[in-house]
N, C-alpha and C positions, 0 to 999 in steps of 0.2 A: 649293905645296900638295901634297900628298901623297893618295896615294889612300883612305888608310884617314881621312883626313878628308874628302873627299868623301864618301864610302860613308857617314863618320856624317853627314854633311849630309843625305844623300842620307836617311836612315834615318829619322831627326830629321822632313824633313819630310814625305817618304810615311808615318811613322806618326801627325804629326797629322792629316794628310786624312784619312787609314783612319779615325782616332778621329772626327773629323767627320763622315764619311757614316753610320759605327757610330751616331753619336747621333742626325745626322736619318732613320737608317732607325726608330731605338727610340721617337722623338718621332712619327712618322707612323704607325706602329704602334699606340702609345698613343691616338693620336685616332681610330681606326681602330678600335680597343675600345671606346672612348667612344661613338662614331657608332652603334654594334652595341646598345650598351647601352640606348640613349636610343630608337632603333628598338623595341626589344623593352617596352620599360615602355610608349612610347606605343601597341603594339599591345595591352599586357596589359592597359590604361586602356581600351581602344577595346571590347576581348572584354568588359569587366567592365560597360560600358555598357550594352552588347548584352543580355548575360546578366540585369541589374538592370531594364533595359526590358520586356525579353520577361516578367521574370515577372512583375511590376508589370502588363503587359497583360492574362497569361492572369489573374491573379488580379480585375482589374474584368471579367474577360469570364465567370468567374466568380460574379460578384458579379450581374452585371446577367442573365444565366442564372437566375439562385436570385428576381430581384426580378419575373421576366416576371409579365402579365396577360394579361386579355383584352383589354385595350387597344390592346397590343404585336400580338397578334394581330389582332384589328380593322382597325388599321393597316396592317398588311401585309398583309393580303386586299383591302383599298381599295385600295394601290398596287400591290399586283398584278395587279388585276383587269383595267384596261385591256391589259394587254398577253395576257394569256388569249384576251381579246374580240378581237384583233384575228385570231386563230384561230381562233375558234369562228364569229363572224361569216361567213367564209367559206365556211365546212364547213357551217351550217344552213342556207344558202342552198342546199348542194348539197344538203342533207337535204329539204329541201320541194321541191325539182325534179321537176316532171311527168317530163324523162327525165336520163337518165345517157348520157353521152357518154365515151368511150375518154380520159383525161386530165383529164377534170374537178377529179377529186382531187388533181393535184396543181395546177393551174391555181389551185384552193383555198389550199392549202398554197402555196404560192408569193405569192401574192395577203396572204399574212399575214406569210411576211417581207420583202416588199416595205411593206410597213406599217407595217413594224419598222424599218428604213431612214430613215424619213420622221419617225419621233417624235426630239420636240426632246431637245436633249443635257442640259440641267437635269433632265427627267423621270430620264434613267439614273442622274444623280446622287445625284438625291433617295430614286430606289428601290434604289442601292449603299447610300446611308450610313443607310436603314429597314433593311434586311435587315444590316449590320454590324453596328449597337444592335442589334436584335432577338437576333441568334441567337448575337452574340459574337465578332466577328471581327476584334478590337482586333489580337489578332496579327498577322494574316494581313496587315491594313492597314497596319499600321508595318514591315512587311517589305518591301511592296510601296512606300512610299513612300521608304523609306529607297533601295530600288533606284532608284527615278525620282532621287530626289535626287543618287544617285551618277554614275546617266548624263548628269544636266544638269549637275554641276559638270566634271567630270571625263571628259567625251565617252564617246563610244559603243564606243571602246576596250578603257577601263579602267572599275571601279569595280564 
């Protein structure tokens, strides 16, 4: 054998590996554009969601704003009023006091959020989701839920 036929051997088959690795680099590249592509529509889907939601919200927070009553209002002066009382309560007691004492006032005021401490957790609930209907905070709610939802799937990392 002869060197100029090795040399085309030689040539022969280091240029189909070259053409080989040529096409699995072009073939991993291609899906590599795919993967890119597929990332991006599902974030455009994810944006367009977002954006359909949000106004769909401000637009009933909207709505339910333009329908208020006295009702609305009524309502939320009743479930607010206990937690006012748990403040006032203390402070008129200091108000009728024969004397005044160096800290009373705050002894008061301390005395009411300690109060606050102690009421059951349904009441916050009930008086979060009065004052969201009432005043419109369909937004605010679906931002803040969508957050919780992202730190419960997805850990406290990300999301």
């Amino acid at each position: 054998m002869s060197a100029t036929v090795i040399a085309s051997a030689a040539k022969f088959l280091l240029g189909g590996l070259f053409e080989t690795l040529k096409h699995r680099r072009a073939v991993k590249a291609e899906e590599r554009r795919g993967e890119l592509e597929l990332k991006k529509a599902s974030n455009s889907a994810r944006i367009q969601r977002a954006q359909t939601g949000d106004n769909h919200a401000a637009a009933m927070d909207l709505e339910s704003v333009g329908q208020r009553g006295w009702k609305d209002d009524f309502l939320l002066l009743l479930t607010t009023l206990p937690v006012v009382l748990l403040f006032i309560a203390p402070l008129y007691e200091l108000v009728i006091a024969e004397h005044y004492h160096a800290g009373d006032l705050q002894r008061a005021v301390m005395t009411g959020f300690t109060a606050l401490k102690a009421t059951p957790q349904y009441y916050w609930w009930a008086l979060a989701a009065i004052y969201i209907d009432t005043f419109g905070f369909r937004r605010m709610l679906r931002t803040a839920v969508e957050a919780w939802a992202g730190k419960r799937m997805f850990g406290k990392g990300q999301g």
